[in-house]
N, C-alpha and C positions, 0 to 999 in steps of 0.2 A: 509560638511553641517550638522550642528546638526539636531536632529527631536525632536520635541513638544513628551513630554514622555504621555504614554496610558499605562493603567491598563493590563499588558499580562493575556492572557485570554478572553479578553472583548468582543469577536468574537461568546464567547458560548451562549450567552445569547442575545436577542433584543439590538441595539444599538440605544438609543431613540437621543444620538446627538453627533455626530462627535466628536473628538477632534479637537479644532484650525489645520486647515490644512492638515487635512484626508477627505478621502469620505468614505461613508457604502456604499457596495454594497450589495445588498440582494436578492436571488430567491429561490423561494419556489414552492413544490408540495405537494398534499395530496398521501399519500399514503393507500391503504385499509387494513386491518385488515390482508387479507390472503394473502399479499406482506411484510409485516413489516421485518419478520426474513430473507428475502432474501435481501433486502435491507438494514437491517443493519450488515448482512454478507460482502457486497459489500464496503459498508462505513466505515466498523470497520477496513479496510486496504488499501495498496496501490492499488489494484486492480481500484477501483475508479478511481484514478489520471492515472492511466494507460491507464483504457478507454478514459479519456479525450486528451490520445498522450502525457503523461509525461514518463519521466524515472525516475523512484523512487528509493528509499532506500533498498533495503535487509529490513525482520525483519518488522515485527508490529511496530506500530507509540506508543512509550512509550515515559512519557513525560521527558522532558532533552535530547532525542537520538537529535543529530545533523546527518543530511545529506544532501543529492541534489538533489533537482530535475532539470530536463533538457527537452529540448522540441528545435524545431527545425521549424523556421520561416523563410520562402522563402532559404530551404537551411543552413540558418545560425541556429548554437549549439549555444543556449539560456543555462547559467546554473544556477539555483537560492539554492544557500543553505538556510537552513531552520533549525528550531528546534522544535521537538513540545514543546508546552507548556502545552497542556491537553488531554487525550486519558479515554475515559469510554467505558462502553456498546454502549453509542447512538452514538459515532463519534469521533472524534476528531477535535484540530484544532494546528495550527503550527504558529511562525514568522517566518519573512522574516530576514536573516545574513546579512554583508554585503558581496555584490557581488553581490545583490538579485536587479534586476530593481528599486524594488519596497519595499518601508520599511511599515511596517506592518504585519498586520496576515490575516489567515482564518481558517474557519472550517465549516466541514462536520458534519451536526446531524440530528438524526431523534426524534423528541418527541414522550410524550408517548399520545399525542394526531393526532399522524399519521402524522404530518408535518415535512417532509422534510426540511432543509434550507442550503444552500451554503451562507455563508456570508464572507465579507471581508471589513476589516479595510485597506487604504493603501493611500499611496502618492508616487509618483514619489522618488528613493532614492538620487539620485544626478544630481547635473546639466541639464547633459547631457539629463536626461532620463527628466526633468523638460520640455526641450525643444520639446520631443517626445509623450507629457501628452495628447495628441489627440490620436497616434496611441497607445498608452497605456491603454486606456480608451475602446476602442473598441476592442482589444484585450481581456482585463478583461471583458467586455460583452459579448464576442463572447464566452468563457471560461463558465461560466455562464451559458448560455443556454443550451451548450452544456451538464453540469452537471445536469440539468435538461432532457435534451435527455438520459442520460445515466438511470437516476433516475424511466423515465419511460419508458424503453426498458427491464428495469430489474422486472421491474411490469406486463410487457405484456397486453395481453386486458381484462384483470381480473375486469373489470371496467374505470365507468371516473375519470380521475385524472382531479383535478382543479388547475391550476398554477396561484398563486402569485405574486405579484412582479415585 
């Protein structure tokens, strides 16, 4: 099944409108001044994806490295490879290979205005998975929140964080 071509990268930055046949997903927290560097310690590696129950890649996320992630649903070994496509100081973000569910990208950043954001570009990768676009979708929400649970566990009660999204 081909997919409608998207700017790789386009995950880093606000995504003001879809491509034909993607959805944005987007969640956001504020982070304070005296969390920033442990947060973007957290986000500048797998450790992140890890808290959220992935198995990640060896090796800091450098852009071009291909690898897998993997993750494990009722039992069943989920494997999605990946590539990054961008890695800075504030985060990174990756696409989806095939193999991957879901074709598109995501990224982990923090600004220098203290907002967190987990964003993703994506659609169902093939047929099959066309057919599963419910449980897919609430999956990727539940993902989501999640990375915002992680975002602010690592912030502690150092104040209120306000979520976005």
């Amino acid at each position: 099944m081909p997919h409608p071509p998207y700017s790789r990268g386009i995950t880093r930055e606000s995504v003001p409108a879809a491509p034909s046949g993607y959805r944005v997903e987007e969640r956001s927290v504020r982070v304070p001044v005296s969390a920033r560097a442990r947060v973007l310690d957290l986000i500048g590696g797998w450790e992140f994806k890890r808290r959220a129950g992935f198995e990640t890649p060896s090796g800091a996320p450098e852009p071009g490295v291909e690898g897998t992630l993997a993750t494990r649903i009722l039992g069943i070994r989920f494997v999605e490879p990946i590539r990054i496509v961008w890695a800075d100081p504030t985060g990174f973000g990756y696409e989806t290979r095939p193999g991957h569910p879901l074709h598109g990208e995501e990224s982990f950043r923090l600004g220098e205005d203290g907002l967190f954001i987990a964003r993703s570009l994506s659609r169902p990768a093939t047929a099959i998975w066309w057919m599963l676009t419910p449980a897919l979708r609430m999956l990727q929400l539940a993902t989501h929140r999640r990375y915002i649970r992680i975002v602010r566990d690592c912030v502690g009660r150092q104040g209120p964080l306000r979520q976005d999204g």
